[in-house]
Residue, then its C-alpha position, 0 to 999 in steps of 0.5 A: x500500500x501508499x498511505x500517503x497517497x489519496x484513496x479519493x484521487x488514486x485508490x490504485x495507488x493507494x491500494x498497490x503503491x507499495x507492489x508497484x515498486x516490486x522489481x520485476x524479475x528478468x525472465x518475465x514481462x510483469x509481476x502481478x496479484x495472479x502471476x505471484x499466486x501462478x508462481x506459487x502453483x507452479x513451485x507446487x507442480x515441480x514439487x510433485x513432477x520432480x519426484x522419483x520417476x515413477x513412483x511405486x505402484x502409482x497409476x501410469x497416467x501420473x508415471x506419465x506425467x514425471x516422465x514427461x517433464x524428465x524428457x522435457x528437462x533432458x537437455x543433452x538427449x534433446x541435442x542428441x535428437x537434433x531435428x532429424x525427426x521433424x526433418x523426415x516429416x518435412x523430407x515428405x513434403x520435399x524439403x522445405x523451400x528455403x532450407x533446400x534452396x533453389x533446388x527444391x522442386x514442386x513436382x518431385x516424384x511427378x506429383x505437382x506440389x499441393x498445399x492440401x497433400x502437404x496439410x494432410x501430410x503434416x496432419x498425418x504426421x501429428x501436427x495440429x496446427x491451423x494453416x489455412x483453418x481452424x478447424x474445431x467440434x464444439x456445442x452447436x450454439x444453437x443447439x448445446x444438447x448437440x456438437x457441430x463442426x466449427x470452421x474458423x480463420x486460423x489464429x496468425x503467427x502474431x496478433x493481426x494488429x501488429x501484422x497490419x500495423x504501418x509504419x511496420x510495428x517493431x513486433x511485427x519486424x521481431x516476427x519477421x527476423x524471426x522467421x528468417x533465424x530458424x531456416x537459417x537455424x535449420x541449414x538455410x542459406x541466410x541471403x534465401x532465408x531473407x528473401x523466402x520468409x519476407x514472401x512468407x511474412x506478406x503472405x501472412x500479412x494477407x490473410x491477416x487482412x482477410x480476416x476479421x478484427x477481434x472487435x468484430x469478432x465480439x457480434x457472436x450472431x456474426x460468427x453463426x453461419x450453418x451450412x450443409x457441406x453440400x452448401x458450404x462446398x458451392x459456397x465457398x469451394x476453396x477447401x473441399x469441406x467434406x475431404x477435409x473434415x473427414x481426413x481429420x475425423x478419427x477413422x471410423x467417424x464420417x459425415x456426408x454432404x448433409x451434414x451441418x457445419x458452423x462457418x464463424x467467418x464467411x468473408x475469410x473464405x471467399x477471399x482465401x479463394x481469391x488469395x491462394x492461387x496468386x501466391x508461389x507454390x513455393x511460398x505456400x510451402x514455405x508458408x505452411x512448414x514456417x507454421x509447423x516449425x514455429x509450433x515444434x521450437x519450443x520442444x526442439x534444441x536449445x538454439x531454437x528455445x533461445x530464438x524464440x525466447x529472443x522473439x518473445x522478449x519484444x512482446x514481453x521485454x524480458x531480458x532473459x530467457x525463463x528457467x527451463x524447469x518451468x517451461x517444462x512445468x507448464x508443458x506438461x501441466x497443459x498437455x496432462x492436464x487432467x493428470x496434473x489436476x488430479x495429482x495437485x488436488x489430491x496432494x494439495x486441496x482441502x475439503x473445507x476450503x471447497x465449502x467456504x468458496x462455495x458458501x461465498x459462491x452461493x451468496x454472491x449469486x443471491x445477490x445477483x439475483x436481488x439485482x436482476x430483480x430490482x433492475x428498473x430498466x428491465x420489461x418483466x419478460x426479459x427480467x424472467x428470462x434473466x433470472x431463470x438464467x441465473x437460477x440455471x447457472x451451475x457452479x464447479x468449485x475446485x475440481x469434479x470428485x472423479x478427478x480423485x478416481x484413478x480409475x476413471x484417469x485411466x480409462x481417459x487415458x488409455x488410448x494415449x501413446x506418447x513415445x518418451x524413447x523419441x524426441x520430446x518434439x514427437x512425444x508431444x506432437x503425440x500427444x496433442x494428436x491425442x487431445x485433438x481425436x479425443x475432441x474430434x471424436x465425441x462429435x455425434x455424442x449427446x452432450x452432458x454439460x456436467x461431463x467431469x472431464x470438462x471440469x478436470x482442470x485443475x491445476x490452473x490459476x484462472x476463472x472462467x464463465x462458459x456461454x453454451x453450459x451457463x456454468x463459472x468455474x474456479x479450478x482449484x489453483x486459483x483457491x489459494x494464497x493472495x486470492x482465498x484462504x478458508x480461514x482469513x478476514x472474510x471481507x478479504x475473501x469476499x474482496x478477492x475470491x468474491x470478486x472474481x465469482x461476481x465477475x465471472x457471473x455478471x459474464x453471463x450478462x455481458x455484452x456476449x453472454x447476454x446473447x446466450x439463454x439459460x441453457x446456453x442457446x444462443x437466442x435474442x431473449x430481450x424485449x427491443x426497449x431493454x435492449x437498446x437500454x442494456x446497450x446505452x449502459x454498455x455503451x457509457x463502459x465502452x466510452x470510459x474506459x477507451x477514454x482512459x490512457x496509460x501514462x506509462x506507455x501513452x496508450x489509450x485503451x480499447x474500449x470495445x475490445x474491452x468491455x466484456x471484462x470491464x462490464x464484468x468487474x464493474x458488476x463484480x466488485x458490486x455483486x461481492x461488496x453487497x454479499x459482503x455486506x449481507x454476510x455481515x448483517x448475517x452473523x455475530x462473530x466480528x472480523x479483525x482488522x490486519x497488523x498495521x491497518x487497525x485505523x480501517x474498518x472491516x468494509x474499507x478492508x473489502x475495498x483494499x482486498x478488491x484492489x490489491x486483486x489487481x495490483x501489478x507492475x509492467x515492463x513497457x513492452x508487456x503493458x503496450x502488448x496487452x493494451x494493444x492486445x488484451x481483452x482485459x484492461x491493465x490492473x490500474x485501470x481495473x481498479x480506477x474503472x470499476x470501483x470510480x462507478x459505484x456510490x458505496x465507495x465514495x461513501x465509506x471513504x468519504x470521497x467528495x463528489x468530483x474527486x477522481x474516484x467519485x465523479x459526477x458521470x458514472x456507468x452502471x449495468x448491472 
């Protein structure tokens, strides 16, 4: 904290004053609340991964795990493997372009070179990587009891703000350095490297143009287009959809012409047909290897670590590289996540802190409900509409209690082969072929919205709301140290934890979860008048915050980008303030202060706590990336924003009216 600073005029620096003279360490682009709790989870993880492998008796999923982060840690044996298995992958292809020169032939083996062989090749290989489309088996938006094929724009190399940035945006010239450093890395003459990855950066920089910009993205009815694949075929036949899903489909799944398919971004594919057959076969290939290594250089020798950690730091602005121990913690915590969860809870989670979060949980939706129903901007059928929305929103707390049965880890698991006696590179390409079939293959199975695998992730410091199950998630990583111990101040739970709870289900109200019903359908539920009212308020949060600009950096903030999570935490730091308040009208027991801060009362303690939630400190570069990029706002502004908007503030910190944190103008929606 910064007593001596104005909780009226900068509650943010009154709050985070004193966490924002923290160094930030060399390997890392930001110190934050989250990030130092991730850091906690991820010492945790190493604890547990870095036992003996494996443990006696222990189920092999989790012998799994220890061996894959042994494999990860191997250094030596990952100079021993050396690229020769990623280079017979590509020697399928002929080679790749820039690394074989000018001798590289389109038509080797009499077969002309084309892109759609060589995505296939590469897909048969293992790699997953969106090329030219994402392609995706997800709830049927319109239909959640159901799964659909979804056919999306590929994520690009880099954000398509800095790919189409002009003058050309200092990232976008890291990227480019970069593309041209591995072939070069690879054998690749340097004079051939600079010429054929500059044709591959302004290919890139095409599709990127051909894409939607992630604020368009956020009109999810623009992203609901559903076709046969007959219809999709006449549409838009620069890809042979039914060819294509089917390849990627595991072998005994098939679908027909009839079946439909969700195409998000309609324009994408009609300017890919216009796109690819003007572009060099030797850029496409190029192109398409160029994506597939860019994926692979993280499991690769350490030359290809230690290059893109370099291009990495022009996001970031690290100055080194971050420990290997835990690049490997966070591999394999995301490729077994359902292991590491498994492991983390049963070593680390207690029963009684799963019961306080979910009494906190459950007061906090109480409270939404009372807003909901006293909202006097609301017609009496949208208001029904929302609170059986509210009423139908489910909780997971911590983790499913199957997570604990190793039998059911196992029969999850048992199909999964990753080859720990090859290169790290194939054992992970192994398995993310396995997560990606599993995923494929439940598409024409009914969906159970409380399937506990979609829940099992535990070991993660995160929160989420999910549209299409109306369900918040707190995984159990998330349920410690800064953010919720059971047995502290509750007024620091309710601060912390409580604000996240609320944040997550005012999502459900926000200007994209309020386009989804209770169950999850996406359906136009609002009255046309409470609509264009709901709209306004948003509208006065997009306004405030796209007005506030980083004096840091000298960046304004994207106010539409943003205004998903700004809505969120303004309905949050609310939603948490009144269960608090409710909560202590409710009982007798009082709450104590904190050493050092006798002179604040319990409720000025909630104000704290929901502050310091937010706390953080940014190299330039990390706070331009996420100012430019990120669908959240900086942690300043976090605070300033929400807590600036609501009345019970102003008053517990007797701020006068048209001070900084208590202006004349304020924004309300829930």
């Amino acid at each position: 904290m910064d007593l001596s600073a104005n909780p009226c005029d900068d509650f943010y620096q009154f709050s985070c004053g004193g966490f924002r003279r923290r160094l930030i360490p060399e390997d890392t682009g930001q110190v934050s609340t989250l990030g130092l709790i991730d850091n906690d989870l991820e010492d945790r993880l190493k604890t547990l991964v870095a036992e003996p492998t494996p443990l006696h008796g222990e189920p092999k999923h989790f012998a799994n795990v220890r061996n894959l982060f042994k494999s990860c840690m191997d250094k030596d044996k990952s100079e021993r493997d050396g690229t020769a298995w990623l280079e017979g992958v590509l020697e399928g292809l002929g080679g790749w372009p820039v690394v074989v020169g000018h001798s590289w032939d389109e038509s080797k083996e009499g077969s002309e070179f084309s892109w759609l062989r060589a995505i296939y090749h590469l897909q048969e290989s293992g790699f997953a990587a969106p090329y030219f489309t994402e392609m995706n088996v997800i709830n049927d938006f319109k239909n959640t009891t159901t799964r659909i094929v979804n056919m999306d724009q590929p994520p690009l190399g880099i954000t398509q703000k800095y790919l189409l940035a002009e003058p050309r945006h200092r990232v976008a010239e890291a990227y480019l350095e970069f593309m041209t450093d591995v072939p070069v890395l690879m054998g690749a003459d340097r004079a051939t490297a600079q010429t054929d990855m500059l044709d591959v950066f302004q290919f890139e920089t095409e599709l990127a143009k051909a894409s939607l910009t992630v604020e368009e993205r956020r009109e999810v009815n623009r992203l609901y287009n559903p076709y046969t694949v007959r219809e999709a075929q006449e549409k838009f036949p620069v890809i042979p959809w039914k060819e294509y899903i089917n390849h990627n489909l595991p072998k005994n799944l098939t679908i027909d012409d009839n079946q439909v398919i969700v195409i998000n971004d309609e324009n994408y594919f009609l300017k890919l047909a216009n796109i690819l057959p003007n572009i060099p076969k030797r850029v496409l290939s190029n192109y398409l290897i160029w994506r597939t290594v860019k994926y692979s250089t993280l499991y690769m020798p350490q030359r290809f670590r230690d290059r893109f950690d370099q291009f990495f730091a022009a996001i970031t602005g690290n100055t080194e590289s971050e420990p290997r121990w835990k690049n490997c913690i966070n591999t394999v915590a995301s490729g077994l996540s359902v292991a590491v969860g498994s492991m983390y809870a049963k070593r680390y989670f207690k029963a009684e802190d799963k019961q306080v979060a979910m009494e906190i949980t459950n007061n906090i939706r109480t409270e939404m409900y009372k807003t909901l129903e006293t909202v006097d901007w609301m017609d009496g059928t949208t208001r029904q509409s929302a609170l059986d929305k509210m009423k139908a929103m489910v909780a997971h707390i911590a983790y499913p209690d199957e997570l604990l049965e190793d039998k059911r880890l196992a029969e999850y698991y048992g199909g999964m082969e990753i080859n720990l006696d090859g290169p790290f590179l194939q054992a992970i390409i192994n398995l993310t072929h396995f997560e990606t079939q599993f995923e494929y293959g439940r598409l024409k199975e009914p969906v159970n919205k409380t399937e506990w695998l979609n829940h099992a992730s535990a070991a993660v410091v995160n929160a989420y709301y999910n549209s299409v199950e109306n369900s918040i998630e707190f995984p159990a990583g998330i349920l410690q140290g800064a953010f919720f111990t059971s047995t502290r101040p509750r007024y620091m739970n309710y601060g912390t934890f409580g604000f996240v709870v609320a944040h997550e289900i005012t999502h459900g109200f926000d200007d994209k979860g309020r386009l989804f019903d209770k169950d999850g359908n996406l359906k136009d539920w609002w009255d046309p008048d409470t609509k264009k009212r709901y709209l306004e308020k948003a509208l006065c949060i997009v306004y405030q915050y796209g007005n506030y600009t980083d004096s840091q950096v000298n960046l304004k903030l994207n106010g539409v980008n943003t205004q998903g999570e700004n809505i969120a935490d303004n309905g949050g730091v609310k939603q948490a303030y009144r269960a608090y308040r409710q909560w202590l009208k409710s009982t007798d027991q009082g709450e104590p202060s904190l050493p050092g801060l006798d002179q604040f009362s319990p409720i000025q303690l909630f104000w704290i706590s929901a502050a310091n939630s937010w706390c953080s400190v940014y190299r330039d570069e990390e706070l331009a990336n996420r100012i430019l990029t990120d669908v959240h706002s900086p942690g300043e502004f976090r605070v300033t924003g929400s807590i600036s908007n609501m009345p019970e503030f102003s008053k517990d910190f007797n701020c006068p009216l048209g001070s900084r944190m208590n202006p004349v103008k304020k924004c309300n929606v829930w």
